[in-house]
C-alpha positions as semicolon CSV with decimal commas, in nm:
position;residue;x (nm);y (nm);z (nm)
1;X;14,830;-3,913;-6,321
2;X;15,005;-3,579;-6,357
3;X;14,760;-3,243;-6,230
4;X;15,020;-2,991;-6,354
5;X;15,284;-2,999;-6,590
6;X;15,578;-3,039;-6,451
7;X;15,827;-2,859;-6,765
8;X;15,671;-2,525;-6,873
9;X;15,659;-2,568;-7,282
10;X;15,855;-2,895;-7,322
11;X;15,808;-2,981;-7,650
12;X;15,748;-3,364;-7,651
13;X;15,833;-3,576;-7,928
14;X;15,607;-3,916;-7,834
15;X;15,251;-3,908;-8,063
16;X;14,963;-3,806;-7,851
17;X;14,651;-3,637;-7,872
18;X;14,605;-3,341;-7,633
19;X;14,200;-3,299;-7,550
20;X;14,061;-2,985;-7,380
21;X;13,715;-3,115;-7,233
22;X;13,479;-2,865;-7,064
23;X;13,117;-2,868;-7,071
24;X;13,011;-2,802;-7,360
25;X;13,257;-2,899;-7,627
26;X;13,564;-3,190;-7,665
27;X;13,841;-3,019;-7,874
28;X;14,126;-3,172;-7,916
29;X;14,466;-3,194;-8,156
30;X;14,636;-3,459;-8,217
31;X;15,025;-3,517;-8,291
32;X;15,274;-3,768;-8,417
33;X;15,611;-3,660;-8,318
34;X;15,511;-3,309;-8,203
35;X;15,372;-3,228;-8,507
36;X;14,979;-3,164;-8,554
37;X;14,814;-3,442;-8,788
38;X;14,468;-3,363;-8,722
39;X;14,196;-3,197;-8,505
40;X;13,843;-3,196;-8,414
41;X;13,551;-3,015;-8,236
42;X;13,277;-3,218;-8,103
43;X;12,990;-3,155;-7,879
44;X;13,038;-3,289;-7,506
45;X;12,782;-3,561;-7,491
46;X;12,822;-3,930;-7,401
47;X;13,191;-3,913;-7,368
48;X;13,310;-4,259;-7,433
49;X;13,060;-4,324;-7,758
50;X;13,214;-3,967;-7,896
51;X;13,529;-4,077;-7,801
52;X;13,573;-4,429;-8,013
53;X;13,323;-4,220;-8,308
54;X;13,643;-3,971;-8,341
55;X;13,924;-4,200;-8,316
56;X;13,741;-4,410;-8,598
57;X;13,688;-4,087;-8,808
58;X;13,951;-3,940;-8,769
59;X;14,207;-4,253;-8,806
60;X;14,366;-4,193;-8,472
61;X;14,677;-4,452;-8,380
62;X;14,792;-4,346;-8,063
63;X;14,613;-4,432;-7,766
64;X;14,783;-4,147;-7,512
65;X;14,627;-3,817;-7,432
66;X;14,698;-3,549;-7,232
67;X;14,381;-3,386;-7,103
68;X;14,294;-3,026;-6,968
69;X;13,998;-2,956;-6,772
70;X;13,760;-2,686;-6,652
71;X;13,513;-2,779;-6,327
72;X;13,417;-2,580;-6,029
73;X;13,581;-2,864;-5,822
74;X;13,933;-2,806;-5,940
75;X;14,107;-2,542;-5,806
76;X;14,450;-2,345;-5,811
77;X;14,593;-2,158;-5,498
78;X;14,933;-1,978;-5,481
79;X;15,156;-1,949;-5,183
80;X;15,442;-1,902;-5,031
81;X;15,613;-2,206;-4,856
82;X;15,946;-2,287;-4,663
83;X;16,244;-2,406;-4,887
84;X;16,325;-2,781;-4,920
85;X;16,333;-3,049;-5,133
86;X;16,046;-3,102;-5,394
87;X;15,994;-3,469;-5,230
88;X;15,979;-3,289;-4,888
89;X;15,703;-3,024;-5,007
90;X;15,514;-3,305;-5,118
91;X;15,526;-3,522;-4,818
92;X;15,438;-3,169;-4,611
93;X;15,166;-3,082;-4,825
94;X;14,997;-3,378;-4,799
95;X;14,960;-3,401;-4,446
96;X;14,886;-2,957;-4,412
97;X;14,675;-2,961;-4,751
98;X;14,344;-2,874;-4,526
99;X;14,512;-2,565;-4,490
100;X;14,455;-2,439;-4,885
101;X;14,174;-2,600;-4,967
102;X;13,777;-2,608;-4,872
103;X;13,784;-3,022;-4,934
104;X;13,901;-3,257;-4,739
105;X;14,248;-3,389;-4,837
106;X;14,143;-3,786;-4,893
107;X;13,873;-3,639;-5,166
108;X;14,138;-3,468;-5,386
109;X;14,428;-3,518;-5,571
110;X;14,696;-3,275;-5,604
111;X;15,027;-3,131;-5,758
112;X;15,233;-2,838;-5,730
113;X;15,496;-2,637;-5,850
114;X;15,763;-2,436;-5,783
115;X;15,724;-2,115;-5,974
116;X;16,041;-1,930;-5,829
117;X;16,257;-1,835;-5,523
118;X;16,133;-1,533;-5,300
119;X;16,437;-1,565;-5,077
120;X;16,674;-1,799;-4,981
121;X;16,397;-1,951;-4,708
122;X;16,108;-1,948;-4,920
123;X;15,942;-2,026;-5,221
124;X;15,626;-1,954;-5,455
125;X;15,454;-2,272;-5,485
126;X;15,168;-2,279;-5,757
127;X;14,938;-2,567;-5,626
128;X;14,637;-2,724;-5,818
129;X;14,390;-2,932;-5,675
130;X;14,077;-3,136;-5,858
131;X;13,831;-3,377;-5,639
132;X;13,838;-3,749;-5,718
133;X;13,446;-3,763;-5,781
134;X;13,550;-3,515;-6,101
135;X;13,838;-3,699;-6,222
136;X;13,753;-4,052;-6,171
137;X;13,462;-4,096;-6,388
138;X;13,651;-3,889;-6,640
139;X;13,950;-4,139;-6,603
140;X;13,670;-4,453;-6,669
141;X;13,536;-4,301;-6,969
142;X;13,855;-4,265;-7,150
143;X;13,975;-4,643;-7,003
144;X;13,611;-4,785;-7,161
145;X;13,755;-4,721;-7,493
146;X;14,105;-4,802;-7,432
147;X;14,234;-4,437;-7,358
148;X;14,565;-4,414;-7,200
149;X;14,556;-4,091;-6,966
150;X;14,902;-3,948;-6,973
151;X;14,852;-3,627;-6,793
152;X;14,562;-3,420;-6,662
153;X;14,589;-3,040;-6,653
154;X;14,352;-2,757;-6,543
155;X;14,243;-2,462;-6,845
156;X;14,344;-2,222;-6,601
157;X;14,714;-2,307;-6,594
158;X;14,711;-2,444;-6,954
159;X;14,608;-2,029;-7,042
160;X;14,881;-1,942;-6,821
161;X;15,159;-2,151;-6,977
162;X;15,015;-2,046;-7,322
163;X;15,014;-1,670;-7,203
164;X;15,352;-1,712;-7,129
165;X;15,471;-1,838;-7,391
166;X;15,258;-1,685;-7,671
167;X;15,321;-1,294;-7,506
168;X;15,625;-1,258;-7,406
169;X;15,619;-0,882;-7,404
170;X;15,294;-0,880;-7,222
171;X;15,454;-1,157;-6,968
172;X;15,766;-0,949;-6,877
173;X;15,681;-0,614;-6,876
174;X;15,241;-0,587;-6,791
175;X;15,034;-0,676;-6,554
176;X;14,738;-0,873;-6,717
177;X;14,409;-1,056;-6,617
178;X;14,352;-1,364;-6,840
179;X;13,959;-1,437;-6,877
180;X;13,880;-1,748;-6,945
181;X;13,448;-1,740;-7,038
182;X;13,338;-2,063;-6,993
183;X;12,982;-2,189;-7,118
184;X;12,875;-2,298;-6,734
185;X;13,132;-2,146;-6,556
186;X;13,415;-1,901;-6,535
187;X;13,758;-1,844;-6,443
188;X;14,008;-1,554;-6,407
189;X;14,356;-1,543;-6,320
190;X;14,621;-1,203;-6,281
191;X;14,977;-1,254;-6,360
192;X;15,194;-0,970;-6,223
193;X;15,483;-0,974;-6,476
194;X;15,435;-1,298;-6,588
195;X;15,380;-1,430;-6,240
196;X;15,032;-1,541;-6,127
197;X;14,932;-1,381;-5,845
198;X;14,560;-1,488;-5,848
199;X;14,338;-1,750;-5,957
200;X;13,991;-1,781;-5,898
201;X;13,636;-1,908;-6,068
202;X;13,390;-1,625;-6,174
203;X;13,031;-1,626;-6,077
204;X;12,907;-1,566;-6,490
205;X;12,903;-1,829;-6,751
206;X;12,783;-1,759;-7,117
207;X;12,464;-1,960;-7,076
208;X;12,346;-1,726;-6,835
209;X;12,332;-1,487;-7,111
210;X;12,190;-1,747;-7,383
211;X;11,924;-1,840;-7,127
212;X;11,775;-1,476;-7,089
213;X;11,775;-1,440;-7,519
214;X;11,618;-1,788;-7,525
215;X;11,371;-1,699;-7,250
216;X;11,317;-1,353;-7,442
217;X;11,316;-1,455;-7,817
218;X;11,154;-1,815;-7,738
219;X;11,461;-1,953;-7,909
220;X;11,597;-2,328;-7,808
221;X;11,855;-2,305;-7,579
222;X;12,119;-2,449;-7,830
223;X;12,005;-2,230;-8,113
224;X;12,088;-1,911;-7,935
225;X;12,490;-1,876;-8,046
226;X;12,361;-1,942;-8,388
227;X;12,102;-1,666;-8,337
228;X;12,357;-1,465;-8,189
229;X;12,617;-1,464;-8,477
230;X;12,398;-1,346;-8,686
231;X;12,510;-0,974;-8,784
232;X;12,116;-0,824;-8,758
233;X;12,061;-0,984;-8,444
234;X;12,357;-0,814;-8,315
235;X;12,234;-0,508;-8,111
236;X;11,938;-0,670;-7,967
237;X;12,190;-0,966;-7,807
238;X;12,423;-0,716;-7,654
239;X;12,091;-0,498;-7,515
240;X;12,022;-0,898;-7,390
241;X;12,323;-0,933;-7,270
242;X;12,447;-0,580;-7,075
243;X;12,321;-0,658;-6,702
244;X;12,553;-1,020;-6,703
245;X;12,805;-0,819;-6,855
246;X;12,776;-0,504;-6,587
247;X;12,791;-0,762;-6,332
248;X;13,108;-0,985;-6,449
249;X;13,301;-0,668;-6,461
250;X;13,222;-0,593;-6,119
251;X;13,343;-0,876;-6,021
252;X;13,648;-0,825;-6,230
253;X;13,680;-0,496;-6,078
254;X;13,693;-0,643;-5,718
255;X;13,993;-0,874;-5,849
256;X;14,186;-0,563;-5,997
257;X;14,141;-0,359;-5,647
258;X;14,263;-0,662;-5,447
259;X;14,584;-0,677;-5,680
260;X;14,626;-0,293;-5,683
261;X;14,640;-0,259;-5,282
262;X;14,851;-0,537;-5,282
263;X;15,095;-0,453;-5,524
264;X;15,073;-0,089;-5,594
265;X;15,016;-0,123;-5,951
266;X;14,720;-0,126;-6,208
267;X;14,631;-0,394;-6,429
268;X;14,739;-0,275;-6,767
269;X;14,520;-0,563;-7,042
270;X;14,248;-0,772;-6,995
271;X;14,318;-1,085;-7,228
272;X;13,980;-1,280;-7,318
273;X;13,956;-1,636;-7,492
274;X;13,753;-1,563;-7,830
275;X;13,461;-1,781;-7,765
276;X;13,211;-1,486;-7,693
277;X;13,422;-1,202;-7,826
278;X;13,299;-1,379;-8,198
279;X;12,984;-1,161;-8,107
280;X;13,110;-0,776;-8,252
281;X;13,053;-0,529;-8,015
282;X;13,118;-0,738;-7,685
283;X;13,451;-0,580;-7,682
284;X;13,356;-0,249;-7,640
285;X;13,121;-0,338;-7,420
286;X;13,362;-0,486;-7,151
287;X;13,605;-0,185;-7,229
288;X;13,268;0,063;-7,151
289;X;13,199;-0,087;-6,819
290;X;13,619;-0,206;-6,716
291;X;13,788;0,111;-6,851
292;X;14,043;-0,169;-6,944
293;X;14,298;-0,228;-7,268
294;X;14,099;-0,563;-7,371
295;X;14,209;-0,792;-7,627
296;X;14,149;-1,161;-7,730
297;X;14,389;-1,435;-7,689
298;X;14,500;-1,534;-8,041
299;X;14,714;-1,761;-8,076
300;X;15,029;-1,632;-8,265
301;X;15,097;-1,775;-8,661
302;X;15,475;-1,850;-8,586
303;X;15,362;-2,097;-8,316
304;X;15,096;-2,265;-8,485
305;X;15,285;-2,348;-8,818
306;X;15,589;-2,415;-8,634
307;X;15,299;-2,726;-8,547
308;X;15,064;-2,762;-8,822
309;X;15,299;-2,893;-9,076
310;X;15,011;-3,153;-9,226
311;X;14,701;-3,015;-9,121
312;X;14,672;-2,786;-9,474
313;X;14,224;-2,656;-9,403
314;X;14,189;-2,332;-9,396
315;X;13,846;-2,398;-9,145
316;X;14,091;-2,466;-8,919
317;X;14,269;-2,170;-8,905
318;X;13,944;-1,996;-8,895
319;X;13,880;-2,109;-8,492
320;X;14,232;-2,226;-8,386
321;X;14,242;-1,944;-8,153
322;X;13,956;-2,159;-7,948
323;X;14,282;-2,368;-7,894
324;X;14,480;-2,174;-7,686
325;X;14,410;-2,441;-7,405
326;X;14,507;-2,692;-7,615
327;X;14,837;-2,485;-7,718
328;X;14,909;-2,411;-7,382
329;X;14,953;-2,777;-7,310
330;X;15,214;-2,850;-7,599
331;X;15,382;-2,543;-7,754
């Protein structure tokens, strides 16, 4: 099992299909000699019964995947760390891991990389961690239906590798906070000049907003994004939803301080993944209560038809920008 990836946009040429699974939906795309065939969006129930139900539909041949995933149990921490060989980190790491982390070492599994030199004594080490009680039972779900596991990766650094890749400008020459809003949880990370300095989980998930408009509007719980799209519902969600989002930028604020004491310098764009951002007038309300450039992550046409060569719907190009986690694994 790989945690991270251990090339930065290596291109592969083996077919795979590349899932990002977090708790509410299983997207994934799937390639045949690093070209996108086909795609899908699925609920996240029951994973190995939606599993063999999409391979069947969707006439899936490979049995590899590479898999990115979002839990409050997987972590990222960056570092500095004495210079020696990548076998040697590894070996120290696993016996001084205790030191990074709020687990104990035997629970977890764990990667690293090296993101860059500091000095000729030390490095910056990027190391992710996830707890075996998440990724085990993940692992058996995929092996039930005959799933081959080729890598596992966390959203956070999939966004990051994506970022990189996808902005260049914005990598070399800003400093930026990538948002990731997840449906249960959240999780932010700031890259000064394309080099993350922090990454850490958010206390806000969108269904703490859809739970006060389905408490308010006696709406079921998984009606409410429905409800929400809607273009005359629009005023009374974002009255719904101003007190989560007051409180998330807070918390975003705290982050930007931290970096700006520690590195002297402001944080110039807040990237967001679209998910929420779909609602018009969310935008303005995080630049009202941030004072920050904001923007969504889109993900940029050259990249995906350099990709999509035989996937020809135009539904798809309507939401691909929900695949920037996806992207971030394989472009």
């Amino acid at each position: 099992m790989t945690l991270l990836q251990n090339k930065f946009f290596e291109k592969g040429s083996q077919s795979f299909t590349v899932i990002s699974l977090d708790n509410y939906y299983v997207k994934g795309l799937v390639f045949e000699q690093g070209t996108a065939k086909n795609y899908f969006i699925e609920r996240n129930r029951d994973l190995p019964p939606l599993l063999k139900k999409v391979w069947e539909a969707k006439k899936i041949s490979s049995r590899k995947v590479k898999l990115s995933i979002k839990n409050p149990f997987c972590l990222v921490r960056y570092f500095s760390f004495p210079k020696m060989d990548k076998k040697k980190i590894r070996q120290v790491l696993t016996f001084e891991l205790n030191k990074y982390i709020p687990f104990p070492s035997n629970q977890v599994y764990f990667d690293f990389f090296v993101l860059k030199e500091l000095n000729p004594s030390e490095l910056f080490i990027i190391l992710a961690v996830a707890k075996k009680d998440v990724i085990d039972p993940i692992l058996e779900s995929f092996k039930k239906v005959n799933l081959d596991v080729l890598e596992i990766n966390l959203d956070s650094i999939a966004l990051i590798n994506f970022f990189r890749e996808a902005y260049p400008e914005e990598t070399k020459n800003l400093n930026v906070c990538i948002l990731d809003l997840g449906y249960n949880f959240s999780v932010m990370s700031i890259l000064n000049k394309g080099f993350p300095f922090i990454t850490r989980d958010i206390k806000f998930s969108i269904k703490d907003i859809y739970e006060v408009v389905s408490r308010v509007k006696e709406i079921p719980l998984d009606d409410v994004e429905n409800w929400a799209l809607l273009s005359k519902n629009k005023e009374e969600f974002l009255s719904l939803a101003q007190d989560n989002i007051s409180n998330l930028c807070e918390e975003l604020k705290s982050s930007f301080d931290y970096f700006e004491v520690n590195k002297g310098e402001l944080i110039d764009s807040l990237f967001i993944n679209r998910g929420l951002l779909s609602i018009e007038g969310l935008e303005d309300m995080f630049l009202k209560f941030l004072g920050t450039k904001i923007e969504a992550i889109k993900v940029p046409s050259e990249k995906w038809n350099s990709l999509k060569e035989d996937i020809s719907e135009n539904k798809f190009n309507s939401f691909k920008d929900n695949f920037s986690v996806i992207f971030g694994l394989t472009v």
